[in-house]
N, C-alpha and C positions, 0 to 999 in steps of 0.2 A: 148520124144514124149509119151512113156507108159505112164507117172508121167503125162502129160497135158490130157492126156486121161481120169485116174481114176480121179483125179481133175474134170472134166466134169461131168463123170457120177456123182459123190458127191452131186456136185451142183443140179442135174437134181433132184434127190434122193430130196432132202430137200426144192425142190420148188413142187411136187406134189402137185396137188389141187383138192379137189370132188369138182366136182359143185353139190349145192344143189338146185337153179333152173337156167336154161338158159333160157330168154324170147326170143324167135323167133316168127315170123308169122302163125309158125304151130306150136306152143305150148300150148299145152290143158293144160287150166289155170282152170278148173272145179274142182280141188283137192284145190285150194284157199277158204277157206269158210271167211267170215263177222263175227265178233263179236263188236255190237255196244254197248253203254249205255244203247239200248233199252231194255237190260236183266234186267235191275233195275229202269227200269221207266222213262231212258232221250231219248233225241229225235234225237241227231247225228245219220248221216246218210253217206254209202262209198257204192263205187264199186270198184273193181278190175276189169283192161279189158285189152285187147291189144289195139295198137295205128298200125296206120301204117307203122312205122317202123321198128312193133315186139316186141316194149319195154311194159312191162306191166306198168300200170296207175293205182295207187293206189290214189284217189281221194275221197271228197265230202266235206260237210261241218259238223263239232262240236257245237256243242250247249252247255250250261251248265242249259239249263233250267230243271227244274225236278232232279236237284242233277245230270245231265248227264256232261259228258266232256271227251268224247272219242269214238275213231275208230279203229276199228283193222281187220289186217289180215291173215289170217295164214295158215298153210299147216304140214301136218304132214310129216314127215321124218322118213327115217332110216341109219344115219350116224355113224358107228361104228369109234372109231378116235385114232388116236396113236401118239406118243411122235412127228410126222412132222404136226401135226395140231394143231397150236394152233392158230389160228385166222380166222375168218369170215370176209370176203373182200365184198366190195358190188360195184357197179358199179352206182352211180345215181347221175341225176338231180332234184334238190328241189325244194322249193320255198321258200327260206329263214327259214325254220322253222326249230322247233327241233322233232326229231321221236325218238321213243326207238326201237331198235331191244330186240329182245326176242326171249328164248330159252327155252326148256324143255329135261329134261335128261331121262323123264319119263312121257308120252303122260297123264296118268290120275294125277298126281302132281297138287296139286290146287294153286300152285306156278309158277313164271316165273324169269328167271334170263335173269338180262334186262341191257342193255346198250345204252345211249342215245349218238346220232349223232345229228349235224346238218347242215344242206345243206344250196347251193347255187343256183344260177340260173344258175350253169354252170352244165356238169359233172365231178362227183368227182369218182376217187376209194377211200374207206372209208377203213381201216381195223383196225379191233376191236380185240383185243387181248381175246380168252377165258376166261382168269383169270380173269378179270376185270369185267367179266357179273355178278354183284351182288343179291341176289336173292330178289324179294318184291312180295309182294302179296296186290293186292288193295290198289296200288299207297305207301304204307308202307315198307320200309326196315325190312328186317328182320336180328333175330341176329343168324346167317348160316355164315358157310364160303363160299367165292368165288366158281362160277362153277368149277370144279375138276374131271367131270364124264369123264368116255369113251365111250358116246354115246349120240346124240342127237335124238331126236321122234318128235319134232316139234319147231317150227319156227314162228316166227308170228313181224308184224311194227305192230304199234301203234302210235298215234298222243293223247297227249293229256297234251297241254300246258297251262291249266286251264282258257281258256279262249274262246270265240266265234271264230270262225276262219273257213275259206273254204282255202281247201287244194289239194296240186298235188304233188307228188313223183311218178317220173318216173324210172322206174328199168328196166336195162340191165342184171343183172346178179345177184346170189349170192354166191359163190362160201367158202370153206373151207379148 
C-alpha cells in the first residue's frame, strides 16, 4: 500500500500543468492584443472574443493583397518552467486549417519559436512538445537551436497559410 501510494503521488508530480489561459464566460480576454499584416501594409483582418460557451473565438479573414497574409494573436505571459514541462497542450476546435502556435522566451526578441498544428472541425487536445518550437522570424527559419529556455513571456496563434482564407479557431484552454 506505501509503494501504491508514493507511485501516486509520482504520477501526480509529473502530470502538473500551468495553465496559461483558461477561456470561461468571465474571462477577461482584454490582455489578447491583434497583430495583423496591417503593420506592413496588408489588409487581413481578426478578432479575438468570447462565444457562449466561454470558449474564446479567434476568427476573421486573410488576405494576401498588399504583400499581406496573416493574423495573429497574442498575450503576454509569465511562465517560469522546469524539467516537468515540456509541452504546451491546447484544447481546440478548427476549421480544417493549419495555425502556428508561437512562443517568446523573451517578450522584446524580434523572434518567435513557432510550431504549426492543424485542426479539425471537431475538438482536439493538441500537444506540442517544447523542443520542437523552431525559432523564425518573418515566416524565415533561422539558423538557432530549438526552444531550450526556462521561461516563456508570450504566446501568440497565427494563421497564415499564404493564401486568401476566412478563418475560425475556437479555444478552450492552453495549458503547460
Amino acid at each position: 500500500m506505501k509503494y501504491a501510494l508514493t507511485f501516486l503521488c509520482l504520477i501526480s508530480l509529473l502530470k502538473v500543468e500551468t495553465m496559461l489561459f483558461d477561456f470561461t464566460k468571465t474571462c477577461n480576454i482584454s490582455d489578447w492584443r491583434i497583430t495583423n499584416d496591417d503593420v506592413m501594409g496588408g489588409i487581413s483582418t481578426s478578432k479575438i472574443s468570447l462565444n457562449t460557451d466561454g470558449n474564446g473565438i479567434f476568427y476573421g479573414n486573410v488576405s494576401t493583397e498588399n504583400n499581406g497574409g496573416f493574423a495573429m494573436t497574442r498575450l503576454p505571459v509569465s511562465i517560469n518552467l522546469n524539467d516537468n514541462k515540456k509541452r504546451i497542450v491546447l484544447r481546440i476546435k478548427g476549421d480544417n486549417k493549419s495555425y502556428q502556435l508561437r512562443i517568446k522566451s523573451k517578450s522584446f526578441d524580434r523572434y518567435w519559436y513557432i510550431h504549426t498544428f492543424k485542426t479539425n472541425n471537431k475538438w482536439q487536445v493538441i500537444e506540442l512538445p517544447l523542443e520542437d518550437f523552431y525559432p523564425s522570424y518573418r515566416g524565415y527559419k533561422l539558423n538557432k537551436a530549438n526552444f531550450k529556455w526556462n521561461r516563456i513571456e508570450e504566446i501568440a496563434i497565427l494563421i497564415g497559410n499564404k493564401k486568401d482564407e476566412n478563418f475560425k479557431l475556437e479555444i478552450d484552454y492552453i495549458k503547460i
